[in-house]
C-alpha positions in Angstrom: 14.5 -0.2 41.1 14.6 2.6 43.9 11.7 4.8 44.6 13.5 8.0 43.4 13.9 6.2 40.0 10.8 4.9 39.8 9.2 8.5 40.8 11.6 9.9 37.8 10.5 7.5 35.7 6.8 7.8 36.6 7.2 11.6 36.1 8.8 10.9 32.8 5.9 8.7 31.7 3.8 11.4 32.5 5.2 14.1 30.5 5.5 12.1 27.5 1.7 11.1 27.7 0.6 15.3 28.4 2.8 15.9 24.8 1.4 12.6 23.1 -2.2 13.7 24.4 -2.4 17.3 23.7 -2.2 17.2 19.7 -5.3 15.0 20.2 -7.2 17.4 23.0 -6.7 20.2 20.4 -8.2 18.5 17.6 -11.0 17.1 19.1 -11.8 21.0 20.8 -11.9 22.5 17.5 -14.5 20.1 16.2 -16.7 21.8 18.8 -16.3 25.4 17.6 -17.0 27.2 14.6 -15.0 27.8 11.3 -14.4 31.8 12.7 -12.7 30.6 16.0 -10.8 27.1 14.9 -7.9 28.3 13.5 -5.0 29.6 14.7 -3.5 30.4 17.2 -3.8 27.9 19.3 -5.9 28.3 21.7 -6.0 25.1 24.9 -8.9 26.7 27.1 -11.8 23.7 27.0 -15.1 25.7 26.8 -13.8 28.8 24.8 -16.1 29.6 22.0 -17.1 25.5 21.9 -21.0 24.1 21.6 -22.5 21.1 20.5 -24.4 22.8 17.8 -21.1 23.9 16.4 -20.1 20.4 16.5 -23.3 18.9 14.9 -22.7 21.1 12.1 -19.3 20.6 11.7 -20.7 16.5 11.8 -23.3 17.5 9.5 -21.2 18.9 6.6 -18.9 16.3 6.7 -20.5 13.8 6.8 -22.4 14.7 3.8 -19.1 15.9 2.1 -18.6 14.2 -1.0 -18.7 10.2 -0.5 -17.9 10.6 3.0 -20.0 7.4 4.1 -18.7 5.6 1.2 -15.1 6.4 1.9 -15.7 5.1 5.5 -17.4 2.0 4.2 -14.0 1.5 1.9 -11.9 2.1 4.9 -13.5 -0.7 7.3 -14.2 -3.3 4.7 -10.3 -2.8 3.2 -8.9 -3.4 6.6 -11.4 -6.4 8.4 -10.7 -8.1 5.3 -6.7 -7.5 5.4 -6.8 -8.3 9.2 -8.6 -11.6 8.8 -6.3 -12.7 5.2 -3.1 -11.0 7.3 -3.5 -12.7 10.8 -4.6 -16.1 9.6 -1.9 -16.6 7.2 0.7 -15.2 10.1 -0.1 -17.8 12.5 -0.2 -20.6 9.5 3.5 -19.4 9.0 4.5 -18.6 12.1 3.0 -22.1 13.9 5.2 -23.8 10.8 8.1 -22.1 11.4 8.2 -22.0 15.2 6.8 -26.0 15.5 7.5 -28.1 12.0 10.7 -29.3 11.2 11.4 -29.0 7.5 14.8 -28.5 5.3 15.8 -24.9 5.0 13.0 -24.0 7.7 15.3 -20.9 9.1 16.8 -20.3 6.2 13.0 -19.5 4.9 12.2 -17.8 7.7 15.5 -14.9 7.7 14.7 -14.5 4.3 10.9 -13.4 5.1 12.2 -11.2 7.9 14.7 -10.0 4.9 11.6 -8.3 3.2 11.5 -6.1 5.9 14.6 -4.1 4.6 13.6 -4.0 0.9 12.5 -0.4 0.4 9.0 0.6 0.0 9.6 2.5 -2.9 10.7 -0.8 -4.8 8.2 -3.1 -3.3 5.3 -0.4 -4.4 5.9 0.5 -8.1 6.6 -3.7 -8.3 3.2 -4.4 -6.6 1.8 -1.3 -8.9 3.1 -3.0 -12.1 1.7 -6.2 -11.3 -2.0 -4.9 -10.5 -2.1 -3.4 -13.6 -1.3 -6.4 -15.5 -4.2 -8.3 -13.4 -6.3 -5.4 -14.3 -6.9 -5.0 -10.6 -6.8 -0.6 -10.5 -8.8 1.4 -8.8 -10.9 -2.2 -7.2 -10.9 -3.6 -4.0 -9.1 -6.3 -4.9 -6.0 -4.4 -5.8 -6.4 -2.5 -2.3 -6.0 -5.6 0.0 -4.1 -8.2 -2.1 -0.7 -6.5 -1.2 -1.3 -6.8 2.5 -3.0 -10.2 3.0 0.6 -11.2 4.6 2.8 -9.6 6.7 6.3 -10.1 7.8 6.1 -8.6 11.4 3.0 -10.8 11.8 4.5 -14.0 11.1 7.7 -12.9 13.4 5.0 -11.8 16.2 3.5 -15.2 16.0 6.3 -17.3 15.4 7.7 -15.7 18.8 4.4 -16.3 20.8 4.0 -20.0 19.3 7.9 -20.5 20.8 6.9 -19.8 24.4 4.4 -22.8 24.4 5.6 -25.7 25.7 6.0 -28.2 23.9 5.1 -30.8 25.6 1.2 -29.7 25.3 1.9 -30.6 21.4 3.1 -33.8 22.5 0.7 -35.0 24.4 -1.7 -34.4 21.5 0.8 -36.2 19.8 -0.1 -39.5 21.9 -3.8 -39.0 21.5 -3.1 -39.0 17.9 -3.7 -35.7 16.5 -2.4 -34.2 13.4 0.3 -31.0 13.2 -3.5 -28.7 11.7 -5.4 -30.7 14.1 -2.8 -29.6 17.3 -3.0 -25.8 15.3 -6.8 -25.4 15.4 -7.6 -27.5 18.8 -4.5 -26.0 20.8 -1.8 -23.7 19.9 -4.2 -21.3 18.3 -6.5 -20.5 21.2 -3.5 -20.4 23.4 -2.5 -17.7 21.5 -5.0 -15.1 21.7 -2.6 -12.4 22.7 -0.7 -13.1 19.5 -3.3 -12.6 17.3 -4.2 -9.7 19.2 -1.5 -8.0 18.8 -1.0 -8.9 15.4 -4.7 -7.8 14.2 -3.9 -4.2 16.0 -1.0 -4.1 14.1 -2.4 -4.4 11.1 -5.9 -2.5 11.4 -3.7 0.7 12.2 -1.6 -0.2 9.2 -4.4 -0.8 7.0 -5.9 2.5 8.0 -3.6 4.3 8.2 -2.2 3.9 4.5 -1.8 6.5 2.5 1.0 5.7 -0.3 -0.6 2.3 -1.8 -4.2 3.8 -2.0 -2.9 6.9 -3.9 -1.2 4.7 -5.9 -4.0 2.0 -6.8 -7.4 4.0 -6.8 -8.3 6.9 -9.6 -12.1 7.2 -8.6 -13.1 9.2 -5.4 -16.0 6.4 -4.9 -13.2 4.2 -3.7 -11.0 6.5 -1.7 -10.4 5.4 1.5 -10.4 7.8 4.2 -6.6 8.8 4.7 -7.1 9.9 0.7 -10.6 11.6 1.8 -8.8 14.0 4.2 -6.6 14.9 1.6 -9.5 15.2 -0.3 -11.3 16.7 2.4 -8.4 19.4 3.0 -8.3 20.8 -0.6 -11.6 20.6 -1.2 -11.8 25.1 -0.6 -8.6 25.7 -2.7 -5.7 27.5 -0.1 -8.5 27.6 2.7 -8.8 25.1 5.2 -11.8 25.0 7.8 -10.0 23.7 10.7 -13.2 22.8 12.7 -14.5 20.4 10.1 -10.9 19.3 9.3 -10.6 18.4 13.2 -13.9 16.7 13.5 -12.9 14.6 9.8 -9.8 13.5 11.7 -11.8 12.7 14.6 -14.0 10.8 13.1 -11.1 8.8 11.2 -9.7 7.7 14.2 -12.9 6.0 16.2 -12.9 2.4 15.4 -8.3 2.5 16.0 -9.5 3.7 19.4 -12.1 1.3 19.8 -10.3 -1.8 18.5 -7.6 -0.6 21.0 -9.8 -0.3 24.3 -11.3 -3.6 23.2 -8.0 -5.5 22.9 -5.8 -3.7 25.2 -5.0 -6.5 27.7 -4.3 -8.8 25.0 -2.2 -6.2 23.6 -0.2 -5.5 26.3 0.4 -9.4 27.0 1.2 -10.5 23.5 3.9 -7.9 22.9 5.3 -8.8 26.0 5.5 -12.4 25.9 7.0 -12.7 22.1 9.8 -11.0 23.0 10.7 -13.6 25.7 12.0 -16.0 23.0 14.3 -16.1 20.1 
């Protein structure tokens, strides 16, 4: 690539992040200021009307709003569990269908990739249906049993499992180790930035759904927190403190950041390498 491309692209790169990065300046500077001075217009300057005791009573009411701890609790425990269910049975599936050779094994494994196109307004009033014959509304239970698997994550990880050679798996072979044996001992831990990518994946899909939730829970004890900020929003009728509104938000999005920064170069390397091989 030539420098003047690779300057225009650089510069392009750039602009794109200042408009990706300034919806989440501006709602992290108006949990710093005060209900009078948080709405709109909008207004970018960074120490404008802003304090920290504006913003520990901002924290202060919301985190006392309601269940607010409770929802938060819901949220985290919904989503380690759907990680953990999600990722393992991904790799299971993806290991099988990238390594094991059984009749139909790619027939099997278009038609899982198929689900992908059903629409989600047909897969949710089926799912929705079926918990309420298992009795499973409004329970934990019925929050996380239509996202232990995943399509994308068995795709991701069939992909990954593809670009280790095989001749690792033979070798193990010889020394007499069995296809769950060669899983656990080898292929797995070489496939870190799989499952890395796959469990970020999923964490911002778990916490980041909105539809299923409204669907499946009836109490406010179990909301999780994309419900709570609805919650949260209409909670003063037509008015909406945008202060404590932006410092909710905030507060939603800490452990997506945090899982991020924690797994980035995995990230970054599993995405990359498992579209290297079809």
């Amino acid at each position: 690539m030539s420098k003047s491309k690779s300057a225009t692209l650089q510069a392009l790169m750039i602009i794109l992040a200042v408009i990706y990065f300034v919806p989440f300046y501006w709602m992290i500077l108006k949990s710093f200021r005060s209900s009078i001075f948080a709405g709109f217009p909008v207004d970018l300057n960074p120490v404008s009307r802003t304090s920290i005791a504006n913003f520990v009573s901002n924290f202060n009411y919301v985190w006392s709003f309601g269940s607010f701890p409770m929802w938060y609790f819901n949220s985290i425990f919904v989503a380690v569990v759907v990680v953990a269910s999600s990722v393992f049975i991904g790799s299971l599936a993806g290991y099988a269908f990238a390594r094991l050779d059984f009749p139909g094994r790619n027939l099997l494994f278009y038609a899982v990739l198929a689900t992908l196109m059903i629409p989600f307004p047909v897969i949710t009033i089926s799912e929705y249906v079926f918990m309420v014959n298992l009795g499973w509304i409004n329970s934990y239970q019925g929050l996380i049993l239509p996202q232990i698997a995943s399509a994308v994550n068995v795709y991701l990880m069939r992909q990954y499992f593809l670009t280790i050679p095989g001749e690792i798996e033979d070798a193990a072979k010889i020394d007499g180790l069995r296809p769950a044996q060669i899983f656990f001992r080898i292929s797995a831990p070489l496939a870190k930035p799989a499952f890395a990518a796959s469990a970020i994946f999923t964490f911002i899909g778990s916490w980041n759904n909105f539809i299923w939730p409204l669907f499946e829970i009836q109490s406010t004890g179990m909301y999780t927190l994309p419900l709570a900020l609805n919650f949260f929003k209409g909670a003063n009728g037509t008015q909406i403190y945008w202060n404590q509104m932006m410092l909710a938000t905030t507060i939603t999005l800490i452990p997506t950041f945090i899982i991020y920064v924690i797994f980035e170069r995995f990230f970054i390397q599993g995405i990359s390498l498992t579209g290297t091989k079809g």
